[in-house]
N, C-alpha and C positions, 0 to 999 in steps of 0.2 A: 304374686310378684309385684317389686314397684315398678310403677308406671314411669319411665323417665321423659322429660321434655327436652325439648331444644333449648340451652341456656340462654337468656337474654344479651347474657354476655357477647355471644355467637356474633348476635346481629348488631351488636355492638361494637366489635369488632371491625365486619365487614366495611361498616359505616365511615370506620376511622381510617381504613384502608383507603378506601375511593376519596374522602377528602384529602389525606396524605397525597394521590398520584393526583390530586386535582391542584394542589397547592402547590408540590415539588415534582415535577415530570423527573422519570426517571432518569431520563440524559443529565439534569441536574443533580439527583441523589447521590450520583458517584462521578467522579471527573472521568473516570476512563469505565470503561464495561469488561463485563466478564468474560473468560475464557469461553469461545463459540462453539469449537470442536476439540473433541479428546484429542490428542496427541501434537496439537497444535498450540501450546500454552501462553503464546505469545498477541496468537491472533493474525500471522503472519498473511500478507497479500499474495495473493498470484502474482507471478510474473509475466512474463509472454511467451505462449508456445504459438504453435501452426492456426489453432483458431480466432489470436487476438491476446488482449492484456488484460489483467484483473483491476489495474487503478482506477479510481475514480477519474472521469473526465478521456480515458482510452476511446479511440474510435472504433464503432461499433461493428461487428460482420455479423452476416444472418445467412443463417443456410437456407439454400432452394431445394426445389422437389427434386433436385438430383442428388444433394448434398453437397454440392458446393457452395464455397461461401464467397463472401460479397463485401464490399465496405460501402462508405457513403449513405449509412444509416444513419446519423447521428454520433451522438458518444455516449459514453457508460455514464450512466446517474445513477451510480452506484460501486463499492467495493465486491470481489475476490474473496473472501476467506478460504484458503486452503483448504482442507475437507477429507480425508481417505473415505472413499465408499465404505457405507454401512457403517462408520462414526456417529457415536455419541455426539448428540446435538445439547447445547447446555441455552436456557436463556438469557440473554446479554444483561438482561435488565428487571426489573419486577415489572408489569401491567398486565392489562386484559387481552386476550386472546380475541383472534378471528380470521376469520379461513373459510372454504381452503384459497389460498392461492394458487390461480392456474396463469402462469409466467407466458408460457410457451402455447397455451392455448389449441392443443394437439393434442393432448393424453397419452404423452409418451412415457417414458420410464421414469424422468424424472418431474413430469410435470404439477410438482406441489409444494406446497408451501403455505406461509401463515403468516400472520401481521400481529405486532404485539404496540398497543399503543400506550405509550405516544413517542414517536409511531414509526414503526421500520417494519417492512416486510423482507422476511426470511424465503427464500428460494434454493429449491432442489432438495426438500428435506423433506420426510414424511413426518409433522408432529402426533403426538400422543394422544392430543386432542387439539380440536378446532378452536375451541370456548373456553372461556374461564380466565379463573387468578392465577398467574403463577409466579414464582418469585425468582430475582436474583440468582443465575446459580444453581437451580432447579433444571432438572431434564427435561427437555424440550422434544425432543425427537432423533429419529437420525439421519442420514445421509442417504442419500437415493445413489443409486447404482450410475453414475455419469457415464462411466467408461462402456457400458453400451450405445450411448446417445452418442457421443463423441469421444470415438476410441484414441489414447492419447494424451489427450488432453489433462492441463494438471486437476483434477478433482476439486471442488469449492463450493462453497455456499455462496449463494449471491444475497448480498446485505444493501439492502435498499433506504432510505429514509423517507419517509412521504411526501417530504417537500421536495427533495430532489437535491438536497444539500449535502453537502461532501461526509458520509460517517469515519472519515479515516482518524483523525486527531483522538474518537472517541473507542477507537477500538486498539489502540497503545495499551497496555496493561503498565497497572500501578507501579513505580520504582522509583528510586532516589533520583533526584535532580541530577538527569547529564552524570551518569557513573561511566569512566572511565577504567578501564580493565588494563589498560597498556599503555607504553607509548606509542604504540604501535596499531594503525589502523588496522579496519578490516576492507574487505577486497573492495575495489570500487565498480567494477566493470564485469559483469558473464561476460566467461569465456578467457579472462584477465585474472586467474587466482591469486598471480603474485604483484600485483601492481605494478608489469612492464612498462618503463617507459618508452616513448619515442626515442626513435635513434634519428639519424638524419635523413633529409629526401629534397627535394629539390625548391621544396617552400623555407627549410630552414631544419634547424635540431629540437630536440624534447626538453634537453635536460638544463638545468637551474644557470642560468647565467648565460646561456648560450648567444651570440650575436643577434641581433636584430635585423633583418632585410630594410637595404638602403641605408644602411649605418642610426637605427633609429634607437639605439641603448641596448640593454640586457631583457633577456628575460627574466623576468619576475616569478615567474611560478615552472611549473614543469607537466608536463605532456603526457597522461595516463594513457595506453591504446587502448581502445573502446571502439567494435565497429560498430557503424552503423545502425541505430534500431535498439542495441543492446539495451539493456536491462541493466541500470546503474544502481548502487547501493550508499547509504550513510557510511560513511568511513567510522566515524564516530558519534555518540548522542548529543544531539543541542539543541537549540533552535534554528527556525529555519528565517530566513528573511530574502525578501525578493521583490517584484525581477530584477537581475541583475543585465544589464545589456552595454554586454563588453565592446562590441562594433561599433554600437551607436548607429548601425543602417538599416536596420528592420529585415538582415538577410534570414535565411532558412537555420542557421545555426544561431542568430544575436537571441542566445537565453538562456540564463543560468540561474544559479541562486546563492546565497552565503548561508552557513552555518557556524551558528558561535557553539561550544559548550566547555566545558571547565579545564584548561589550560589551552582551548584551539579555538581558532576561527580560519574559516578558510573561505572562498569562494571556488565555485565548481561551474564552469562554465563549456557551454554548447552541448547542455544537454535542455532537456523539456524534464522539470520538477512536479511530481504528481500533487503541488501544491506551493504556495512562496511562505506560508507564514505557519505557523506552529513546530510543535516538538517533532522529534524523530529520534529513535533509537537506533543505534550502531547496528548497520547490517539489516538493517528495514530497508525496503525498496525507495529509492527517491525519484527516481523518473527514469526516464529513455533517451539513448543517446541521438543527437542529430541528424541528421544527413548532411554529415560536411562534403561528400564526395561530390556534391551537389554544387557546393562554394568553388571547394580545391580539388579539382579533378586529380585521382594519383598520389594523394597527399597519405601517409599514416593518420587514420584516424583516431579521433583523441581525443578525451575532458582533458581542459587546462584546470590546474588544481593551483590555486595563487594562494600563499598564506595573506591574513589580512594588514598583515606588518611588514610582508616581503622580502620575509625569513626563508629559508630551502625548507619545502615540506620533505625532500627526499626520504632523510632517514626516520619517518614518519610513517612513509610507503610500503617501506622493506618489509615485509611482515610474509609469511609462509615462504621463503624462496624454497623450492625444488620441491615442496607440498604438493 
């Protein structure tokens, strides 16, 4: 029989690999990264349940030996990815493998995970292997079982980046600049499917035009309700830019952000933006709302939603009534 060898090609190959990620790091290679988890095609963030938030920059809770948990840990240096137990783990990016990652440092159910450089380590997922080339888009692993660890809670990968810098801008999946589906946004508020506004209360009204306290002009934008804490969304795709500081007094609520994208700009204020500057997709997570009740004791709480030209975003808003 013939003997075959290893073609030189092989190692020639290999060769052109490692200069390739040595020249272009894969956060370069492709503006946004791959789908993480099966059935999650977008890459979508956790929101906030009972344990805490998925965004980058969320303050941090840690469970004790009773299992309660705690804040004033820090914050998250790190993103969320949604996740169903036992999901197909995909690799975000081409590079080299290494592991295992132990997050939680327990050996619990979910305690593992892997780093693919350059460089983000993946958490709560068992990979296929520790070592190696893998590429783009290639099966990674899957999803460790959460919902024993922390029953409840929304299921996720934790997507880390080495340096501690924000992976959220890079895990937006590829699409047309700012596409517009309607004219009609999507919800802005959990808990607020249909974009109710304020009604009246004893600080003043919600709605476009409404009088000013002390006779100080009209209102300019209109009053989305939104309690406290909530979990606020893109109404539509754009960019983001920020801070926006409507007060002007450094209170618990002065912080918001604007969003341009193709026929809208709007600013969305008193809320906390899981970031001030880059893109967002309609219906991606944008931050959390305030604690105005803090400001205006008794007040509806609310994002002021101001078009940027001071047009009535109202009929803008309308979108699912009685959905």
């Amino acid at each position: 029989t013939k003997k075959f060898e290893l073609s030189p090609f092989s190692s020639f190959a290999r060769e052109v690999f490692a200069k390739q990620l040595d020249t272009y790091p894969p956060q370069q290679q492709h503006r946004h990264w791959a789908q993480i988890c099966s059935g999650n095609a977008i890459n979508k963030i956790r929101g906030c349940d009972r344990y805490g938030c998925g965004y980058f920059g969320a303050d941090r809770y840690h469970s004790g030996a009773s299992g309660t948990w705690s804040s004033g840990h820090g914050k998250h240096m790190g993103v969320d990815v949604i996740c169903a137990d036992g999901a197909t783990v995909y690799a975000p990016f081409s590079g080299q493998l290494s592991g295992p990652i132990r997050f939680f440092h327990n050996g619990n159910a979910i305690d593992d995970g892997v780093q693919i450089s350059y460089c983000v380590k993946l958490v709560c997922i068992h990979p296929i292997r520790y070592h190696g080339q893998i590429r783009r888009g290639q099966q990674l692993g899957r999803m460790l079982p959460m919902q024993r660890v922390f029953p409840g809670i929304i299921s996720h990968i934790h997507v880390e980046n080495c340096d501690h810098s924000d992976p959220t801008p890079l895990l937006t999946p590829d699409s047309p600049p700012f596409p517009q589906q309607d004219t009609h946004w999507a919800t802005v508020c959990s808990g607020n499917p249909t974009n109710e506004l304020r009604g009246c209360d004893r600080y003043g009204c919600g709605y476009y035009g409404a009088p000013r306290r002390n006779g100080k002009g009209k209102h300019t934008g209109v009053d989305v309700i939104c309690a406290d804490g909530a979990t606020v969304y893109a109404p539509f795709s754009g960019e983001l830019s920020g801070p926006i500081k409507f007060f002007h007094n450094g209170n618990t609520i002065d912080d918001g952000v604007q969003l341009r994208g193709s026929g809208f700009c709007v600013k969305l204020i008193c809320i906390h933006p899981i970031r001030y500057n880059g893109r967002i997709s309609k219906g991606q997570i944008l931050g959390k709302m305030l604690p105005m009740q803090r400001v205006f004791p008794g007040i509806t709480s609310h994002i002021h939603i101001e078009n940027c030209d001071h047009s009535d975003p109202t009929s803008n808003l309308e979108r699912g009534k009685g959905q």
